[in-house]
KOLDO-161542 format. One record per residue: residue in three letters; x, y, z of N, C-alpha, C, CB in turn. Coordinates in steps of 0.001 Angstrom, whole numbers, plus 500000, padded with zeros to 6 digits. Glycine has a CB too. Example, Ala and Ser with C-alpha at 12.3 -4.5 7.8 and 13.67 -1.06 7.14 Angstrom:
# residues 2
Ala513190494310507800512300495500507800513200496700507800511308495527509046Ser512850497750507080513670498940507140512900500030507870514084499402505725
END
This chain:
# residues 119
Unk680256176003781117680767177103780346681774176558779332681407178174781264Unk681590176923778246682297176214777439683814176856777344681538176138776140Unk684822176629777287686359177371776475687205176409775058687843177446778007Unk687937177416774710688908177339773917690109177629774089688683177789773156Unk690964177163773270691800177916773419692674177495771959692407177783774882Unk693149179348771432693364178797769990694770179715770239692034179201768470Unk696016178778770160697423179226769840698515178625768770698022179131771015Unk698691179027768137700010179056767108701337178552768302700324181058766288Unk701776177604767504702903176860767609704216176866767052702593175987767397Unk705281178033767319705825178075766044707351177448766412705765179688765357Unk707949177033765638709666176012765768709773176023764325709725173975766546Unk711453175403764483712177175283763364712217174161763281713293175812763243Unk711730173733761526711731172838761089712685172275760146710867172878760853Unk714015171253761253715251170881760827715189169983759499715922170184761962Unk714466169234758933714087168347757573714043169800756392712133167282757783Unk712844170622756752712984171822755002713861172839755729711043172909754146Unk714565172963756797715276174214756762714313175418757219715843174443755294Unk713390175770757471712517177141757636711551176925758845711556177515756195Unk710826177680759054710112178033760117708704177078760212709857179582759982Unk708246176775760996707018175984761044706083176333761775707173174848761357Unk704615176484761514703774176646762315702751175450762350703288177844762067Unk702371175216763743700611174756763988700089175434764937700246173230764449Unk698522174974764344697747175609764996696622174600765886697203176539764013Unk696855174912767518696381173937768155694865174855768918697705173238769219Unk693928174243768505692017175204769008691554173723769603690415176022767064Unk692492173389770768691169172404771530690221172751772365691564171434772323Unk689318172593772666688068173103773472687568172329774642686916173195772585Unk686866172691775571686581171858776598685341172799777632688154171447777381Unk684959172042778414683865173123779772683928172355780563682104173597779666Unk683130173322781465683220172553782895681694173105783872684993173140783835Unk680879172464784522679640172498785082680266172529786119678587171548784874Unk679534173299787258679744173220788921678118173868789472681395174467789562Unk678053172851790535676285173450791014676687173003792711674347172170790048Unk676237174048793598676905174127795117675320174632795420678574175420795546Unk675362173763796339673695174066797617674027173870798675672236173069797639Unk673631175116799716673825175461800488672682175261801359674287176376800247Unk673013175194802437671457174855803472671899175122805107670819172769803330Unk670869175245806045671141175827806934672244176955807362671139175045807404Unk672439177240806402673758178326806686675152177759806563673737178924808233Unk675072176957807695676449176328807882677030174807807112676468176111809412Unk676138174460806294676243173184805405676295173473804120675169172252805539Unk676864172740803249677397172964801507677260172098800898678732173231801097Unk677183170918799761677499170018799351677083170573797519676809168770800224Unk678140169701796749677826170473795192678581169203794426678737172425794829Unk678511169259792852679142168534791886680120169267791152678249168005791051Unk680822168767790329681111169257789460681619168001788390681941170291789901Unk681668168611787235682071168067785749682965168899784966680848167898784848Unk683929168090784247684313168698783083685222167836781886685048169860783583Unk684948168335780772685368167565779560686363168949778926683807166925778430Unk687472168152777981688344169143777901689277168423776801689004169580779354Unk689595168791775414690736168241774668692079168501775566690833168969773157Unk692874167723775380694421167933775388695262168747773728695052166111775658Unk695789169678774034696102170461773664697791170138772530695954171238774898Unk697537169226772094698377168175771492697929167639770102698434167030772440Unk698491167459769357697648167040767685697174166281767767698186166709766433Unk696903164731768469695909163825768902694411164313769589696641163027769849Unk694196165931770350693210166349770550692568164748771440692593167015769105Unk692786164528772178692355163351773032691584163535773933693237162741773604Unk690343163874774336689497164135775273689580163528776586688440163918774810Unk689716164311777525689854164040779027688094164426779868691354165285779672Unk688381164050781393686591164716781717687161163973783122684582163922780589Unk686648164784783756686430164459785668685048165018786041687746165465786885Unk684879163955786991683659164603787716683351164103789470682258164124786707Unk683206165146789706683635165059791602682427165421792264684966166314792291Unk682427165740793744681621165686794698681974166240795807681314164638794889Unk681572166848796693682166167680798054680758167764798800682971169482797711Unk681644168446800024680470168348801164681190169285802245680098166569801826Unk680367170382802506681606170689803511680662171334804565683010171828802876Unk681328171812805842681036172716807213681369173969807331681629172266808316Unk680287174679807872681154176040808732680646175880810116680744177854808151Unk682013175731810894681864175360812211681290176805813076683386174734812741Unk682102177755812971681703179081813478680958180184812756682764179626813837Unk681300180222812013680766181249810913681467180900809582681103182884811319Unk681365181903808598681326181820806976683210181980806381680105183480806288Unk683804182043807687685154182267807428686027181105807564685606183262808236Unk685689180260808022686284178731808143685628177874807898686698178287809224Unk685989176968806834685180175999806295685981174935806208684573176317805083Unk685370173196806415686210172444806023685360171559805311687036171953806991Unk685937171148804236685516170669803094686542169314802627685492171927802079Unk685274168227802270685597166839802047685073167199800268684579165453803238Unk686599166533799518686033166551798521686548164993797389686349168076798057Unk685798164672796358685953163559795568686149163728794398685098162819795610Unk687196163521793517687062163648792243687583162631791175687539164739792056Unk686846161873790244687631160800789321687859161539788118686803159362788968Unk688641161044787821689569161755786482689604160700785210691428162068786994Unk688991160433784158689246159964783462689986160573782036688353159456783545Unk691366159790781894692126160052780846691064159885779112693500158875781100Unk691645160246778065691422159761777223692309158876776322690994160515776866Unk691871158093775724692655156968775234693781157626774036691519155747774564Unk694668157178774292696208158128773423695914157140771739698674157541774564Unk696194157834771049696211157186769719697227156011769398696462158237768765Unk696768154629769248697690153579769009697424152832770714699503154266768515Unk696792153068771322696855152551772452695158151558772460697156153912773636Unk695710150001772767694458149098772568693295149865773750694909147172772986Unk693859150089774907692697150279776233692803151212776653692653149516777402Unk691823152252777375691904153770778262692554153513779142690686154476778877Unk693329154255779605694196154193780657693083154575781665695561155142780557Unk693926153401783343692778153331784092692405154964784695693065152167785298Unk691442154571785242690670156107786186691432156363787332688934155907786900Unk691493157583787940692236157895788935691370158649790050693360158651788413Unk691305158707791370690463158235792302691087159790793019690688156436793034Unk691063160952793468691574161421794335690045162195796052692613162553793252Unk690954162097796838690033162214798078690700163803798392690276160770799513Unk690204164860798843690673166059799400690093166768800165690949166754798703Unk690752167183801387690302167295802850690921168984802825691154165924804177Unk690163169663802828690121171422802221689569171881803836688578171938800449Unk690924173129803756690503174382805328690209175643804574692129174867806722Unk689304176199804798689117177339803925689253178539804867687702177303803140Unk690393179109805621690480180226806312690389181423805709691452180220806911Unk689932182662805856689987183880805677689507184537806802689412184202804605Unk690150186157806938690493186871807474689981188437806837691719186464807597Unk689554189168807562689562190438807012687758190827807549690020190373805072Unk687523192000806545686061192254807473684880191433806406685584194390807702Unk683816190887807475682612190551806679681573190948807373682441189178806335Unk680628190066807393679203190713807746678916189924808807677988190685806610Unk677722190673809068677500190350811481677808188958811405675236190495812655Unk677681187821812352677664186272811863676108186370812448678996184890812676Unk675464185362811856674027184541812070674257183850812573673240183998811231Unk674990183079813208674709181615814076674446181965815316675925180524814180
END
């Protein structure tokens, strides 16, 4: 799904004395696809690319991986998930700054009414 986002920047500009505007419209999306199987099993991707919101407009993008359980039914889930993050390279800078690696171990409790359980 693609987004935008277009906002006016406004400060005082101490060099002419008066008011200053920019206008910052960086854009970015993000893909997610989740399959489900036997009921109680999950596993999915996701992606996304995205400017930084800064006058360099420097493109960022992660893309991850998960896998998760429902031990009893559809109300507790625990979920293993992976995601690398790559920066985009800052203007004036010889090399991309390195990739960043994160691991996340997700309880998904809820409470309240749902439907009969199947297991």
């Amino acid at each position: 799904m693609p987004l935008r986002l277009d906002r006016e920047d406004a400060g005082w500009d101490g060099v002419r004395s008066a008011y200053a505007k920019t206008r910052v419209r960086p854009a970015g999306g993000y893909v997610f696809a989740d399959y489900n199987w036997a009921t109680r099993y999950d596993a999915g991707v996701s992606y996304e690319r995205y400017q930084q919101p800064s006058a360099s407009r420097t493109w960022d993008q992660a893309f991850g991986a998960f896998a998760g359980i429902a031990l009893m039914e559809e109300t507790t889930v625990f979920r293993v998930g992976w995601q690398r993050f790559l920066a985009g390279r800052p203007p004036g800078a010889a090399a991309d700054p390195k990739a960043e690696n994160q691991l996340t171990l997700r309880v998904i409790y809820s409470m309240g009414p749902h439907k009969a359980h199947q297991f």
